[in-house]
C-alpha positions as CSV (number, residue, x, y, z in Angstrom):
1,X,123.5,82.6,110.0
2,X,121.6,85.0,112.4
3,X,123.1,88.6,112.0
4,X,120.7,91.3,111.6
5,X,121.5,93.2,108.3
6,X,119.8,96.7,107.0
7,X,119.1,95.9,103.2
8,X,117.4,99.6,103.0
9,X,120.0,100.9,100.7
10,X,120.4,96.9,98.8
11,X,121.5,97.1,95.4
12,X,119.9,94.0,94.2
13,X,120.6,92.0,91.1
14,X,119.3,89.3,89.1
15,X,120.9,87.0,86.5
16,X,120.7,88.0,83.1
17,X,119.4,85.1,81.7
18,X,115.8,85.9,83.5
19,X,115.2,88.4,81.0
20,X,113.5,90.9,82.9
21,X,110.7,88.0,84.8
22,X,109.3,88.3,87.5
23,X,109.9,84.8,88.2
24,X,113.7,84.9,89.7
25,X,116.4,84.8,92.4
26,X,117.8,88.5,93.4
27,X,121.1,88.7,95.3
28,X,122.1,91.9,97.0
29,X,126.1,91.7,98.4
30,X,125.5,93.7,101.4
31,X,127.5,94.1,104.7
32,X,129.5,91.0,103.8
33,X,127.2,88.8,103.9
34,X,124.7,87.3,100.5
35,X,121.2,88.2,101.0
36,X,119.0,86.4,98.8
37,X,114.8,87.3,97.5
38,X,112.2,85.7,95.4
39,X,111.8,89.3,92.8
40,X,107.9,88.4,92.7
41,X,108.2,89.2,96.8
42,X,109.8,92.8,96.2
43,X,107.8,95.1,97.7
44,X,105.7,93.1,99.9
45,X,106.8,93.7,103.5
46,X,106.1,90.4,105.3
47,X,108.7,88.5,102.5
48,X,111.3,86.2,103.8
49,X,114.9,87.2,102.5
50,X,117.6,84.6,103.1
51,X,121.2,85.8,104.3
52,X,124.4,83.6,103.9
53,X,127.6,84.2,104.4
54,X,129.2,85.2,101.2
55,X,131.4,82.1,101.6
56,X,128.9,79.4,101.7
57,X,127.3,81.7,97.9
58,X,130.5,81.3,96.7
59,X,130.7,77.6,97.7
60,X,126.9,76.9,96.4
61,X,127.3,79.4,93.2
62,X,130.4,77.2,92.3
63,X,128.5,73.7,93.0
64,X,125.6,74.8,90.6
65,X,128.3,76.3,87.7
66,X,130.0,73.0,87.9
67,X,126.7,70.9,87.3
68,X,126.9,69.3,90.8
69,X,123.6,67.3,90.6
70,X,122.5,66.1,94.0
71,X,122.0,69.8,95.6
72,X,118.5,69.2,96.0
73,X,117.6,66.1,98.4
């Protein structure tokens, strides 16, 4: 996906069961699209975040809740 999104005003989240590391996955729902950050990156300006479209989360989100084994090559 290449659309430009402003994540100034992101409201980012990670899951509960990272219990408060540093060490995680954020998601911020923004614009309709998924934009995605490593949390120990947060605040450094030359991190990479990765934006999907909220479909393909949904689709990946659902692979990994129903145990799908072979997401990694």
């Amino acid at each position: 996906m290449n659309k430009k999104v402003d994540l100034t005003n992101a409201a980012w989240a990670k899951s509960e069961l990272s219990n408060g590391s540093d060490n995680c996955l954020e998601v911020a729902f923004v614009d309709g699209v998924v934009a995605l950050r490593d949390s120990v990156d947060v605040g450094d300006p030359a991190a990479q975040v990765l934006v999907v479209s909220r479909k393909d989360y949904e689709l990946f989100a659902a692979s990994v809740r129903a145990g799908q084994a072979d997401l990694l090559p």
